[in-house]
N, C-alpha and C positions, 0 to 999 in steps of 0.2 A: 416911464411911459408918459408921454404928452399929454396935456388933456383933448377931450374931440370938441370940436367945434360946437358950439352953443346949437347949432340948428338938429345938427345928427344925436346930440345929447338929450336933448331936450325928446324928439323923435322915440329915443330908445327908452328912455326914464320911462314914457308915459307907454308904450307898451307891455314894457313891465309890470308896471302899475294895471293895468288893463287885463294882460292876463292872469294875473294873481288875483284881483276885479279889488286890489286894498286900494285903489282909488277912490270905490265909492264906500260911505261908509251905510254898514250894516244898523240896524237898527234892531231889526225881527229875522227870527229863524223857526220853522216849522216846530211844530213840540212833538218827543216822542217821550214817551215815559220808560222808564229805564224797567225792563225786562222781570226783574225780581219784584217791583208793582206792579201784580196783577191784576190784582180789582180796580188801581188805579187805571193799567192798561185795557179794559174792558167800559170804563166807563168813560175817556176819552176816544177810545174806538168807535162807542154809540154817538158821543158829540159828535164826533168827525161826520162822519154819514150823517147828522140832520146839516151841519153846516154843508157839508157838499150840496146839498139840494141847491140851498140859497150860493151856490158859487161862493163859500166864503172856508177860512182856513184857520186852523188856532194856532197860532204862533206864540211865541214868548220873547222876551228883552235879547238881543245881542250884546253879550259881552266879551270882547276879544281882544286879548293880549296883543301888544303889536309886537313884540319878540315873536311870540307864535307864528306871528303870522308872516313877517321875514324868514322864519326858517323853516315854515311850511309844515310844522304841527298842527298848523291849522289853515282852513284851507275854506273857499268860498263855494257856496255850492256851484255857481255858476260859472267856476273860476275855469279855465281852458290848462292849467297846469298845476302839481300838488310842490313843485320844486321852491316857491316861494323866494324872497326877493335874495337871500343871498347866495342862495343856486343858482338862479339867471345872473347876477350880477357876477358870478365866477365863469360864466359860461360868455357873458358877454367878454369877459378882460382876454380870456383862450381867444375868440376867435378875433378880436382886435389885433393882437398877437400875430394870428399866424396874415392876418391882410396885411399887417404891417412890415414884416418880414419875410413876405413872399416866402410860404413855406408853401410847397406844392398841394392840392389834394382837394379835395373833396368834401363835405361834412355829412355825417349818418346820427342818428339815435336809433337806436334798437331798444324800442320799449316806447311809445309815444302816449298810453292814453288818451288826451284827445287834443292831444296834435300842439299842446302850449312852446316847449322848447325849438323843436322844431321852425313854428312859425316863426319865433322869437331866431333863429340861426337868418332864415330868409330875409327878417326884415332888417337885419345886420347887415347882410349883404347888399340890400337895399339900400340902405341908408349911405355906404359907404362905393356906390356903383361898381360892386364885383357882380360883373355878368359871367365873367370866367367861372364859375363853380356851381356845382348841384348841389342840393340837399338831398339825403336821402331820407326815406321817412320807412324805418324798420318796423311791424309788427304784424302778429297772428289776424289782429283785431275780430279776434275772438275769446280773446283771457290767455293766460296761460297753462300750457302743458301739465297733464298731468305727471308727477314724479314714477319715473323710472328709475326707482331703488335699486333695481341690479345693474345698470349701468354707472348710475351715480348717488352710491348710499349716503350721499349727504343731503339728498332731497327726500329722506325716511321722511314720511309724515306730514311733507311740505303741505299749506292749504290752500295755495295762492290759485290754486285753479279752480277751486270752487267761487272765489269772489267775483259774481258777474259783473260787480261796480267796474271791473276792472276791465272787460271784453266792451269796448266801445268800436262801432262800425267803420270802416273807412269814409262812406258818406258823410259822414259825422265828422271825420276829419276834415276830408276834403271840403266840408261847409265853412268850418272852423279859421279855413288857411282865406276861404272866399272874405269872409266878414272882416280879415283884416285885408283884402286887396292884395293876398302874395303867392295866391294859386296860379302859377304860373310856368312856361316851361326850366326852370329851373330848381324844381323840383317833384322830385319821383318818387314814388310807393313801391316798397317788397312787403309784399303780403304772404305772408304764410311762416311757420317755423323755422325760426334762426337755423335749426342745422338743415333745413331745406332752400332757404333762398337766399344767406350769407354766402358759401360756399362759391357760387357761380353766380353772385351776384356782379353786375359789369359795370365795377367799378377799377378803376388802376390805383389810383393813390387815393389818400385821403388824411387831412390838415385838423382835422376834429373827429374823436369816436367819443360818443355818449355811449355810454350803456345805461339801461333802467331795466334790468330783466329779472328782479326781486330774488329769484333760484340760482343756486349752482348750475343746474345744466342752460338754462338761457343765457348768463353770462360767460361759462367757458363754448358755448356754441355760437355765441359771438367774439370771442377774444380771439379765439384761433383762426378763423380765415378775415378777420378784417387785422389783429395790430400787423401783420409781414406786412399789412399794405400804408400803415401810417407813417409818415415824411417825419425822418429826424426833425426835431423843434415844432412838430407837432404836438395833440394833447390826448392824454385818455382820464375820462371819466368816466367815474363811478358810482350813479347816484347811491347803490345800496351798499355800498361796505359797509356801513353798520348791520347788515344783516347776517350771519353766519354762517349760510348759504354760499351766496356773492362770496362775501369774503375770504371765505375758502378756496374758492374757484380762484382769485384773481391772486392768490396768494400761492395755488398751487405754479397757473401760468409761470407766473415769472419766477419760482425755484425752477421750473421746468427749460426755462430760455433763458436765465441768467440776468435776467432784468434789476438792474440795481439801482433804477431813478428813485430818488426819494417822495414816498408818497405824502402830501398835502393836504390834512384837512383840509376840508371847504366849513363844515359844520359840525353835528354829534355824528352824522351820517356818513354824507357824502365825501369822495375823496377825488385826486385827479395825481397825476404826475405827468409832465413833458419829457417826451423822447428825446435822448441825445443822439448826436453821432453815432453811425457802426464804429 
């Protein structure tokens, strides 16, 4: 693969950098006292409320690993995505990929949080003047589903739908896509649950699937009516194979459809493999 032109490079580097926010560096991070210090936890809790009055905050030293933070173990608070630099940077080389080789379709994530990869697909497109293709921007954006054990016993016990960190608004997205200048008609919101708004969602092909749906049932509820639609020498990822869940799911898929692309790390987590030919 060639290299991109100093200007679109340059473009993409610093977006990256922007949405991970490892461009600026961290100094201070809020303090919380870890949970099994109570008394410690009770008598920070009282500082806090005097400092709130005076508008002020206790913070402590920022120390961060820049492996962490490439591979998004560690993650900025203010940061627009938890995929970290060597997940976008695999997402960017996919979708360079498929502009380069005119493979037909579309780009979706199913699973957005607050909208970092996503924006990061649009400003690809941008950078590389494909007006031709949407982005689709998949989620509840409301957390996810609770686990239905009798439908899919491999989400027993799952907890991922209690974490509200995780239910960020559409607003919020749609803010998210404004700040970088890529809210625009070429890309569109399905709001509501994967086996609700996948299925008949009006898309024909498509040249990139992200998934990020942490559970068994959000990723085989996106696997099933979007891969029939992915363009041979297209890509699918997978942020969470590392998780048990997922794994299962994308591992049941393709025993179920004969799928024999060979899967990819990207990192300890995430995976990807390109569709061949029928």
């Amino acid at each position: 693969m060639t290299e991109l032109p100093r200007t679109e490079a340059l473009y993409l580097d610093l977006m990256k950098k922007c949405l991970t926010r490892s461009i600026f560096p961290e100094r201070w991070r809020p303090y919380r006292p870890k949970p099994k210090r109570r008394l410690r936890g009770a008598l920070v809790a009282a500082l806090q409320r005097v400092l709130a009055h005076e508008d002020l905050e206790l913070v402590r030293r920022a120390r961060v690993d820049p492996a962490a933070r490439a591979s998004g173990a560690y993650r900025h608070p203010d940061c627009e995505t938890m995929l970290g630099l060597q997940r976008l940077g695999n997402l960017e080389r996919c979708v360079i990929d498929v502009l380069r080789w005119k493979v037909p379709g579309d780009l979706i994530e199913t699973g957005v949080w607050r909208g970092g990869a996503v924006i990061f697909m649009r400003a690809i497109l941008a950078a590389y003047g494909a007006s031709d293709r949407t982005v689709w921007v998949a989620d509840s954006f409301r957390g996810l589903p609770p686990p239905d054990p009798a439908k899919y016993p491999a989400d027993l016990g799952d907890l991922h739908y209690t974490k509200q960190q995780l239910a960020i608004p559409i607003e919020e997205v749609k803010r998210n896509f404004e700040r970088y200048g890529l809210l625009d008609d070429q890309v569109r919101f399905l709001a509501g649950w994967f086996s609700d708004t996948l299925p008949t969602a009006p898309i024909d092909r498509l040249a990139i699937v992200r998934l990020d749906g942490d559970m068994y049932s959000s990723t085989i509820d996106a696997l099933r009516p979007l891969y029939p639609r992915l363009s041979p020498g297209g890509y699918l990822i997978v942020d969470d194979f590392g998780l048990a869940g997922c794994r299962a799911a994308v591992e049941d898929y393709r025993r179920e459809h004969g799928i024999s692309e060979k899967i990819i790390a990207i990192d300890s987590s995430a995976a990807y493999w390109q569709k061949s030919p029928s």
